[in-house]
MARKOLKOL-863660 format. One record per residue (C-alpha): residue in three letters; z, x, y. Coordinates in steps of 0.05 Angstrom, whole numbers, plus 5000, padded with zeros to 4 digits. Layout:
% MARKOLKOL-863660
ALAZXY/...
END
This chain:
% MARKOLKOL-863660
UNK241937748700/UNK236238068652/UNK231637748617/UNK233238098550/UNK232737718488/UNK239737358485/UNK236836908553/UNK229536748520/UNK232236188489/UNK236535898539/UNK231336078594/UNK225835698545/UNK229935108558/UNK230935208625/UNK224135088641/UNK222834568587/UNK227934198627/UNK225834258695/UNK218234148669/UNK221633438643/UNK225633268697/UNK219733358749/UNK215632908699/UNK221232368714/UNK221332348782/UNK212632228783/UNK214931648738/UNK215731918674/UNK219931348628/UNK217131458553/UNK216532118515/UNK213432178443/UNK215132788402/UNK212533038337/UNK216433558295/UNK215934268301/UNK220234848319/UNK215335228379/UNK216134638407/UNK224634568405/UNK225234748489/UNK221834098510/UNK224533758447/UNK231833888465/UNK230333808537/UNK228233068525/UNK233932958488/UNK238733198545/UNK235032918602/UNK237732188593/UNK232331838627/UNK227031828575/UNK225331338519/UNK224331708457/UNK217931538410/UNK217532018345/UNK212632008292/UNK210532608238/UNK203332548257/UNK201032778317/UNK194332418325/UNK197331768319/UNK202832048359/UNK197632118414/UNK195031458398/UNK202031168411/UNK202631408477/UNK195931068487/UNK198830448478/UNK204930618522/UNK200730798577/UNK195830198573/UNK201429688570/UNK205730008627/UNK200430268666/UNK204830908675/UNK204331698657/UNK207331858591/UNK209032528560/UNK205832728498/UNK210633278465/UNK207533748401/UNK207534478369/UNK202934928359/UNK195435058321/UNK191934478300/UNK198834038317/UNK194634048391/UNK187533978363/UNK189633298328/UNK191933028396/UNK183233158419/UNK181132328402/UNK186832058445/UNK185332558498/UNK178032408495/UNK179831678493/UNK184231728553/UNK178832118591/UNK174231518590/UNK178730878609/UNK184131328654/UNK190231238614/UNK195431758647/UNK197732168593/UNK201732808596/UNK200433328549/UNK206033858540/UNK203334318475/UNK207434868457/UNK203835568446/UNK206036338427/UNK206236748473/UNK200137008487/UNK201637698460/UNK200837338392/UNK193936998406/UNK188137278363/UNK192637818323/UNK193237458259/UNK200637128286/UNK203036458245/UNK201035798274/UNK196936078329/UNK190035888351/UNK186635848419/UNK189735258458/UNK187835538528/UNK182634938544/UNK182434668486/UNK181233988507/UNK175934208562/UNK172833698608/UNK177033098569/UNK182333198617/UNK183533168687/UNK187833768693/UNK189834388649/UNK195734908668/UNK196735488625/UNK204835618633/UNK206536308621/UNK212536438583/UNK218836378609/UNK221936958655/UNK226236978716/UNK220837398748/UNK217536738761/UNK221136238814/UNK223035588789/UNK220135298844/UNK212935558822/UNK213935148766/UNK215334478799/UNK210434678844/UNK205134738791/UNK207434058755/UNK206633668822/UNK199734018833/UNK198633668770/UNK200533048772/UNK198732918841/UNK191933088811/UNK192532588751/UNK195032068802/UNK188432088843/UNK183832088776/UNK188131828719/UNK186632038642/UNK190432568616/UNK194433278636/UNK195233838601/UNK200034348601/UNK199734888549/UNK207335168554/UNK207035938522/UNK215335978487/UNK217236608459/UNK222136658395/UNK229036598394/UNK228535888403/UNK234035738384/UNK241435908420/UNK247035858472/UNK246135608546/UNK247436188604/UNK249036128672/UNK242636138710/UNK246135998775/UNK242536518822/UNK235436328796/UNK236435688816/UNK237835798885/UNK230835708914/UNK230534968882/UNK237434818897/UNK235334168951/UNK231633938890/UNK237533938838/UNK241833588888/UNK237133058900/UNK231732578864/UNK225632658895/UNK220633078876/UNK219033898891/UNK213033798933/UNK211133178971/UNK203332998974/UNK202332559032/UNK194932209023/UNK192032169095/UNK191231359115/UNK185231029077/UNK181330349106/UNK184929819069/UNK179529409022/UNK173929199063/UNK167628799063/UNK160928669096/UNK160728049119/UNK153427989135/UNK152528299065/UNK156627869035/UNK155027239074/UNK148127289044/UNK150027558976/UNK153926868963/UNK148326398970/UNK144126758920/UNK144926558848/UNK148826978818/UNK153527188756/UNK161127398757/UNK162627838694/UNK169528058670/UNK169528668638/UNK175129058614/UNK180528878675/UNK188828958671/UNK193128438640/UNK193827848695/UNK187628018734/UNK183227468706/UNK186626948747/UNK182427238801/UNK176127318774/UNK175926658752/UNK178426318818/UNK172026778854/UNK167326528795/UNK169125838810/UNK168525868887/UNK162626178880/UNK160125628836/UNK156626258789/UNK158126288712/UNK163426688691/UNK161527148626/UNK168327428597/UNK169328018550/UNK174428028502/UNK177128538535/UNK179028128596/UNK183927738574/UNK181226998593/UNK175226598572/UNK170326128602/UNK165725558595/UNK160325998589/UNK164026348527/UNK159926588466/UNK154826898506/UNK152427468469/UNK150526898412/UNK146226388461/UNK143026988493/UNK138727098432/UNK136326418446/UNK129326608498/UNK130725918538/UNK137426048543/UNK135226808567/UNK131226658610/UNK135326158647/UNK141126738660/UNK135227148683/UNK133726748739/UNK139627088772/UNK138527528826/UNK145327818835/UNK151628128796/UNK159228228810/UNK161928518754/UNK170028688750/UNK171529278694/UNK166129698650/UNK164929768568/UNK161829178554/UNK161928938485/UNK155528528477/UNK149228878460/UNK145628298488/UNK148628278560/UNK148428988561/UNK140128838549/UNK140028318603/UNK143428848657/UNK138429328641/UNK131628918639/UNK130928788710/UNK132029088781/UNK138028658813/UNK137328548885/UNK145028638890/UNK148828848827/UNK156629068852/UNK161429358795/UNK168329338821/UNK173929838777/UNK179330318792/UNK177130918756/UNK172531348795/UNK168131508736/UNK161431278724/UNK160430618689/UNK153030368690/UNK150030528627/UNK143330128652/UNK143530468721/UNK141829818760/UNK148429828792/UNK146829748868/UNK154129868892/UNK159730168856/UNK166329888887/UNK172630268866/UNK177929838866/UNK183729328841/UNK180328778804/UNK184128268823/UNK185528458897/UNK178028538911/UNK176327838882/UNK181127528907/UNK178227878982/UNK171627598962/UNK174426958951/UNK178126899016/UNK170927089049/UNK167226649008/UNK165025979059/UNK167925389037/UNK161324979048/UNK157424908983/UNK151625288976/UNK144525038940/UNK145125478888/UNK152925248878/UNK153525128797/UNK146625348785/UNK148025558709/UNK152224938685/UNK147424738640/UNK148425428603/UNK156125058590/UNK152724488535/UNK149325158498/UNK156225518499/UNK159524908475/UNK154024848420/UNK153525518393/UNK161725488378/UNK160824838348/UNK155625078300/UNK159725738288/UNK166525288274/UNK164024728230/UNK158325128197/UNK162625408148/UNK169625198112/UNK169925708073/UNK174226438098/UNK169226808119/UNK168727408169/UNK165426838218/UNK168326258205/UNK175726718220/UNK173026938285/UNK171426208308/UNK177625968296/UNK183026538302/UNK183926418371/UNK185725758367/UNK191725958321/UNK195126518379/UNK199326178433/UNK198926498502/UNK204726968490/UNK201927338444/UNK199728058458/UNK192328088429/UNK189728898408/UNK182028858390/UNK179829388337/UNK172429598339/UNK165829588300/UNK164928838271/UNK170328528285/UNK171228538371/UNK163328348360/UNK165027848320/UNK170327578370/UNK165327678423/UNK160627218389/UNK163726678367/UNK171126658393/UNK173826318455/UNK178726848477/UNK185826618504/UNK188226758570/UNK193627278546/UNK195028128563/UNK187728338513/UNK188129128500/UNK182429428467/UNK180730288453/UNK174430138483/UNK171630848513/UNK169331198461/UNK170630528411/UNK173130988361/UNK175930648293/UNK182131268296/UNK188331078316/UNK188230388325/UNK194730258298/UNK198930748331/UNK195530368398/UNK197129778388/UNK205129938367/UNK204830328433/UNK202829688469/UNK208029318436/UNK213229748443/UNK211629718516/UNK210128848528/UNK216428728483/UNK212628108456/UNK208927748390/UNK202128218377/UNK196828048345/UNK192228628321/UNK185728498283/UNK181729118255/UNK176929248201/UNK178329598138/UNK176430248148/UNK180030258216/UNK186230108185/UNK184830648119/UNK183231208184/UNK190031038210/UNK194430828146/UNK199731418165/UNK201330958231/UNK203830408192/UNK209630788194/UNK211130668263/UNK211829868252/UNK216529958203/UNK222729768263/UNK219329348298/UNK223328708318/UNK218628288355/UNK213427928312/UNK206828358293/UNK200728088264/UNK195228628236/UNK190228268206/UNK184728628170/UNK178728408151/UNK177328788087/UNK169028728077/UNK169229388027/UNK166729908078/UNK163729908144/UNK159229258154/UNK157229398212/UNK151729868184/UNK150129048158/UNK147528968232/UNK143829578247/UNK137129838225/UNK140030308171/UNK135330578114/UNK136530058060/UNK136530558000/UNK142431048026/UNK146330408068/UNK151530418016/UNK152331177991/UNK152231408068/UNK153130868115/UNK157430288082/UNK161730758031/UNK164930238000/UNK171830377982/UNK173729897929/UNK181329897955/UNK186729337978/UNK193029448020/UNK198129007993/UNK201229617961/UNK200430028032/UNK204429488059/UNK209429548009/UNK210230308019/UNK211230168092/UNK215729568081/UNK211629178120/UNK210728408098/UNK203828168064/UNK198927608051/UNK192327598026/UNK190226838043/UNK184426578008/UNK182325998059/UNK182025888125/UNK188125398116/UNK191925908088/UNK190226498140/UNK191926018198/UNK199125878160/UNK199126728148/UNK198326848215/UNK202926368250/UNK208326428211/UNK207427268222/UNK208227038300/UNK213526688292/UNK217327228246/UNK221327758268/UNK217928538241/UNK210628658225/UNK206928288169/UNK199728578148/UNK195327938135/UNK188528208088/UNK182427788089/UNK178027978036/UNK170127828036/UNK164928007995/UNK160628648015/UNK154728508055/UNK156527708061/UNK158427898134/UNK151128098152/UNK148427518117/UNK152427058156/UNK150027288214/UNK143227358206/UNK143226628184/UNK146326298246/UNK142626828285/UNK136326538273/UNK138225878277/UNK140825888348/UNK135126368365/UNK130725658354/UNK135125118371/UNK134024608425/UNK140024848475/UNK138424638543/
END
């Protein structure tokens, strides 16, 4: 058969669909697509295939942000489907995102042929790369022709994924179609033949076989001694249903157990990064010789501070991702592995007798239980603080939390007692982008309640994604604190006479009537009453509701600085 024009198109699908159908069988389930014509191959291919769930939405960054969400929830690769020119460059803060916390996402960007780079063509710009180091692989697919073996190309997508299954984050595969894109099917039966096994069957082109690895192991001498040591467990940023674990080790160990929002569970010791400002309360932690720490990106500033102001004689960080994640470089050993299979290891080794420095830090549990006393009955009023105290207390443990970033995970991380419920978080480069689209990708993938709480210009950076919880069925929950701009300039040293023109930039603007557009439901609730009333009945509702809190500009900071300094010289221990 030639490969004139009348088999481009049909030979553009072709490929599209084997590219697809590989993708399925390395576990594939959810594709998002975003309109566009280069990219109709792999558009109608996902349609045909049968196997895929399919996400749409008309803007591609929150597009990418949506399979964020997938991928977090399901812990599975998901395909990422867009046209050409700057339809690929808006998919770059996903991609970036996924390149720091391993989320496995599959980028399949459609291109011109390459004839019709850098001549002046429509919709064409330099994709080759275009995401550079952000991802963990990047195949330039030629355009179609039956000069090329099929079975080069499932080759080339198991070299791939085989890749992105060893080091996570994201793929990319830059698919060159030339025009017609559009037309009949043909009979490609004798270009098949070399992949013929593969069409008859389900597994995949090319089998990578990983030679045996030492199951999880430990030093017992090592650890023997490590145990008897005072010591602190910290959960970082761990999966959904890991903190079971953590906790049980914590306990054994009889060390306290500091918990980031992130990891889905609290502990006595909860408000940390608020009683670490107090020096006696410091300085008792810092008698610690020795760290365990289960997941990276720590929220608090001040336990970030505490890692980095002293050599540990053993400090072990335990995550799956093999990428660096010791921003004090006192780590002493980097373990890469499950979270939960590793403590719960340690645990198993841990001697049953009980050691003299066995619940060294309770008395840190009376300053915990202090400082979120004084945060919960200092103020009545609805406030930015006196919300964060008490929100948790209002979200039963079926509810899906999604943490936005700037003030308001800090503020959670302050003064909140976190729930033990799935906690998802965009927490690698904590950008404010796409926050929305995330968390309706993690819904769409735990089928249950969600709460979301972001700030307001979060929620103005991603308005376009309301879209996407306009179908939702279960009940969603975005609550936005509205401060008028970005407060958290509030907490930083910013130069007082530009904070507002350059830092803050107040905005001035509400989003009852962006609700409206979206047909989403609304509240604005004036007291805390009322927001606790807002946001359980939003839980208990079917469809999304957008709950606005509105504060005064600046009254955040002042809060802060207030209770700050009075837990800074309280009497705690």
């Amino acid at each position: 058969m030639s490969n004139g024009v009348s088999t481009r198109a049909a030979l553009n699908q072709l490929w599209a669909g084997l590219m697809l159908e590989e993708l399925v069988r390395h576990g594939v389930k959810h594709i998002c697509i975003a309109p566009g014509s280069r990219s109709t191959p792999l558009t109608l291919a996902a349609a045909k295939n049968g196997k895929l769930s399919i996400h749409t939405h008309f803007d591609e960054r929150g597009l990418g942000f949506l399979a964020l969400g997938l991928a977090k929830a399901t812990d599975e690769p998901v395909a990422v489907v867009v046209t050409s020119g700057t339809a690929v460059a808006n998919l770059l803060p996903p991609v970036a995102e996924s390149g720091l916390t391993g989320e496995k996402l599959v980028l399949l960007t459609s291109d011109r042929p390459v004839e019709l780079i850098d001549c002046g063509a429509n919709q064409a710009i330099r994709q080759h790369g275009i995401f550079s180091t952000h991802v963990t692989a990047f195949e330039d697919i030629p355009s179609p022709t039956q000069a090329i073996s099929p079975a080069w190309l499932l080759a080339t997508v198991d070299k791939v994924m085989h890749q992105q299954s060893q080091r996570g984050s994201a793929v990319h595969f830059n698919c060159h179609y030339p025009e017609p894109l559009y037309g009949d099917e043909c009979d490609f039966t004798d270009y098949l033949q070399p992949v013929q096994h593969w069409l008859s069957g389900q597994s995949r082109f090319t089998q990578y076989m990983d030679a045996e690895r030492n199951g999880m192991a430990i030093d017992a001498g090592q650890w023997q001694s490590l145990q008897g040591k005072k010591g602190i467990v910290i959960a970082g940023r761990i999966a959904p249903d890991e903190f079971d674990a953590v906790s049980k080790l914590a306990s054994v160990l009889g060390w306290p157990l500091l918990s980031d929002p992130q990891a889905g569970g609290s502990s006595d010791w909860a408000g940390f990064d608020v009683w670490l400002q107090n020096d006696a309360c410091r300085e008792y932690l810092s008698q610690a010789d020795s760290i365990i720490q289960f997941g990276g990106r720590l929220v608090s500033k001040r336990l970030g501070q505490l890692l980095g102001a002293k050599q540990w004689q053993d400090y072990w960080l335990v995550d799956p991702l093999a990428v660096p994640l010791d921003p004090s470089f006192t780590v002493t050993t980097r373990i890469q592995a499950n979270a939960a299979g590793f403590a719960s290891l340690l645990a198993e080794h841990t001697q049953s007798t009980i050691t003299a420095h066995h619940g060294w830090a309770e008395r840190l549990k009376g300053a915990s239980s202090q400082c979120l006393a004084t945060a919960q009955g200092k103020y009545t009023a609805l406030n930015e603080v006196s919300l964060a105290a008490n929100l948790m207390d209002w979200v039963s443990p079926d509810t899906t939390l999604f943490l936005g970033n700037s003030l308001i995970v800090r503020l959670l991380d302050m003064f909140g007692r976190m729930p033990q419920t799935a906690t998802f978080a965009n927490r690698g480069a904590s950008g404010i982008d796409g926050l929305v689209a995330t968390a309706a990708g993690v819904q769409r993938a735990c089928s249950q309640p969600m709460l979301c709480v972001l700030g307001d210009t979060s929620l103005l950076y991603d308005l376009n994604s309301l879209a996407l919880l306009k179908e939702v069925t279960q009940p969603l929950v975005v609550l936005v604190t509205n401060n008028d701009g970005g407060a958290i300039f509030d907490l930083l040293p910013v130069p007082g006479a530009q904070k507002d023109s350059l830092y803050r930039m107040p905005h001035g603007l509400s989003f009852d009537q962006a609700a409206g557009m979206f047909g989403l439901g609304y509240a604005c609730p004036e007291t805390l009453d009322e927001a606790q009333q807002a946001i359980e009945h939003g839980l208990s509702s079917a469809g999304a509701t957008l709950v606005e809190v509105q504060t005064p500009s600046g009254e955040s900071g002042e809060l802060l600085r207030t209770i700050s300094s009075e837990i800074k010289h309280a009497t705690l221990l």
